[in-house]
C-alpha positions as a Markdown table, in Angstrom:
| # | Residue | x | y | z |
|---|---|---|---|---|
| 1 | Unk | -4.1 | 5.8 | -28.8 |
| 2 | Unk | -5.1 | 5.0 | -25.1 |
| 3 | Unk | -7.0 | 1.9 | -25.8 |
| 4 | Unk | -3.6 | 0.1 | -28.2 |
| 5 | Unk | -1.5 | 1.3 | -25.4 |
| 6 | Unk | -3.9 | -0.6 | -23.0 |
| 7 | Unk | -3.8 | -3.8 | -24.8 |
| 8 | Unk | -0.1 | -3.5 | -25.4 |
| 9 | Unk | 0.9 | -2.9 | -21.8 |
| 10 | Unk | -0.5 | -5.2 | -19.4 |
| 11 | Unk | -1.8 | -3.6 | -16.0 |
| 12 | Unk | -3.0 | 0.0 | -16.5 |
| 13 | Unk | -5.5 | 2.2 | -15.1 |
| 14 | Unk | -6.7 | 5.7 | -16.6 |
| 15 | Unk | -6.3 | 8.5 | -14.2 |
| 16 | Unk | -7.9 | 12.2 | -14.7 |
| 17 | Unk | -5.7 | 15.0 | -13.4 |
| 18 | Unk | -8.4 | 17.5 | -11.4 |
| 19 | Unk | -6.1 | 20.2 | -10.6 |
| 20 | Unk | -2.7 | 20.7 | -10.8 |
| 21 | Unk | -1.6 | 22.6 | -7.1 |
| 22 | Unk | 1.9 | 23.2 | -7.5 |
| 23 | Unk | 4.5 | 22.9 | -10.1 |
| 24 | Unk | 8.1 | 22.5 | -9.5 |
| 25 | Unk | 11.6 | 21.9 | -11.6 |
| 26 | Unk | 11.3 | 18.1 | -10.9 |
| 27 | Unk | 7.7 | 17.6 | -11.3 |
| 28 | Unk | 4.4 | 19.2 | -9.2 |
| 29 | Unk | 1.7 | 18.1 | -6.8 |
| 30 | Unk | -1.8 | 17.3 | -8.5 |
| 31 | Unk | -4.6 | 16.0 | -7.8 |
| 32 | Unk | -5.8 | 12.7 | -9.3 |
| 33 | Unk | -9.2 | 10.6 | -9.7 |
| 34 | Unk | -8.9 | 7.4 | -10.0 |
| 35 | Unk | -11.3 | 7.0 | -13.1 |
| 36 | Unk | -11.8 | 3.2 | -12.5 |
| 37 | Unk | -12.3 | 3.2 | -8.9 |
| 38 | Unk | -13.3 | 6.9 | -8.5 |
| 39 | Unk | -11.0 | 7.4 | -5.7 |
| 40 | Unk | -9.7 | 11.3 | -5.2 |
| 41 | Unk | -5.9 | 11.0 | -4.2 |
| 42 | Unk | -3.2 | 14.1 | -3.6 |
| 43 | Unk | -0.3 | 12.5 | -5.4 |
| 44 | Unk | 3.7 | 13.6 | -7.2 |
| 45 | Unk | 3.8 | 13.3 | -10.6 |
| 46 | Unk | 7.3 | 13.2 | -11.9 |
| 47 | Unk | 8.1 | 15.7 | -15.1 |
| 48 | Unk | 7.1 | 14.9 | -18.4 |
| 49 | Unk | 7.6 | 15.7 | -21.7 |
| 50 | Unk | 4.7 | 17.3 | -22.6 |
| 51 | Unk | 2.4 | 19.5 | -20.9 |
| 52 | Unk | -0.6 | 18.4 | -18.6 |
| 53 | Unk | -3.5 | 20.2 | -17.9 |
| 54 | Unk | -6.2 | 19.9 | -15.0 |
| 55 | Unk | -9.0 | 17.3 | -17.5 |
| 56 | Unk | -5.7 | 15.6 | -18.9 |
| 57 | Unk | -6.4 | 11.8 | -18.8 |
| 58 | Unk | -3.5 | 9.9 | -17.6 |
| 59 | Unk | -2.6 | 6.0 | -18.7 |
| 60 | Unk | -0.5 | 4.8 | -16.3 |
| 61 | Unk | 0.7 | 1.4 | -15.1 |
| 62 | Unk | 0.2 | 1.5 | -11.1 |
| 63 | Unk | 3.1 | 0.8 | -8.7 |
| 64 | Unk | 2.1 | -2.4 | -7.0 |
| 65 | Unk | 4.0 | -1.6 | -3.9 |
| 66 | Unk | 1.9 | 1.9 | -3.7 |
| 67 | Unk | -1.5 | 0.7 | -4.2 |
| 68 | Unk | -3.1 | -3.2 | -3.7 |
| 69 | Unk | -6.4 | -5.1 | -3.6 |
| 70 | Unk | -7.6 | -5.0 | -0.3 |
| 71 | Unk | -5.1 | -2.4 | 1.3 |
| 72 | Unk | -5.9 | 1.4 | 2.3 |
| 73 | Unk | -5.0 | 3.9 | -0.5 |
| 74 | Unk | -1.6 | 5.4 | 0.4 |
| 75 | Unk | -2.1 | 9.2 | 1.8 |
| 76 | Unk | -0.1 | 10.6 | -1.3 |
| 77 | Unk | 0.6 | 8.5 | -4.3 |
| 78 | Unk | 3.9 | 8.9 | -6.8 |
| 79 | Unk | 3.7 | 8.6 | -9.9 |
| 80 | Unk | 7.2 | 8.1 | -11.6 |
| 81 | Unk | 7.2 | 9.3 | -15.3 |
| 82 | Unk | 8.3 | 5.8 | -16.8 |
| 83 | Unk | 4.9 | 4.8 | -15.1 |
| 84 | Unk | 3.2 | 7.2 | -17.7 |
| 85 | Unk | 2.1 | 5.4 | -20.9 |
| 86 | Unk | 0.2 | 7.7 | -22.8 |
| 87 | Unk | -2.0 | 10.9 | -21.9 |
| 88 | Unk | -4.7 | 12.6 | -23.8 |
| 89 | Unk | -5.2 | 16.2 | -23.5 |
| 90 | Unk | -8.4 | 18.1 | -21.4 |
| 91 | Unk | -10.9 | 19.2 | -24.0 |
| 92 | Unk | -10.7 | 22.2 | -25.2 |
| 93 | Unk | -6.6 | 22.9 | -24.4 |
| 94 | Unk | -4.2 | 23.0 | -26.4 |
| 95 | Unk | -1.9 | 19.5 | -27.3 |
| 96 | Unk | 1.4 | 20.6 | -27.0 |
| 97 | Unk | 5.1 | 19.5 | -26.7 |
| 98 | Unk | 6.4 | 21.8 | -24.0 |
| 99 | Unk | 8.2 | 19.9 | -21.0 |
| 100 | Unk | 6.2 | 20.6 | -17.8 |
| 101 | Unk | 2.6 | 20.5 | -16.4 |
| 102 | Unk | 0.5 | 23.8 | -17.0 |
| 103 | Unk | -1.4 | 24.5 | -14.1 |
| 104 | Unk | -4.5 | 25.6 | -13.8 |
């Protein structure tokens, strides 16, 4: 599923959510690697329909006003949910359909 949705959408990048630190109505603060660049960022992830667990791999199409070549990595980086392609589930959790983000 992540590599079609790869080819399909142009610019992505794979993220891996490490922990998940606080979860509120309109999304929670996580912590992200970068997977390609193995960068470790504090970042918002806005709400999404299914549930996210620390391990979840994230697909997302980065903002180009948040992060470019050459440029210092932003302090805290948002991710909007639109900006979420696909996800694949940590091993070993459950796959589920509940709104939210599970933490950990």
């Amino acid at each position: 599923m992540l590599t079609a949705t790869k080819l399909a959408a142009g610019t992505t990048t794979e993220i891996t959510v490490l922990s998940v630190d606080e979860v509120q109505p309109t999304g929670s603060w996580i912590t992200i690697n970068w997977n390609r660049f193995g960068h470790i960022q504090h970042a918002w992830l806005e709400a999404l329909p299914e549930s996210i667990w620390p391990g979840s791999v994230l697909l997302v199409a980065p903002d180009p006003e948040q992060v470019r070549p050459g440029m210092p990595w932003p302090e805290t980086y948002f991710i909007q949910a639109s900006d979420c392609l696909a996800s694949a589930p940590a091993d070993g959790q459950p796959s589920t359909r509940l709104p939210g983000i599970v933490p950990k």
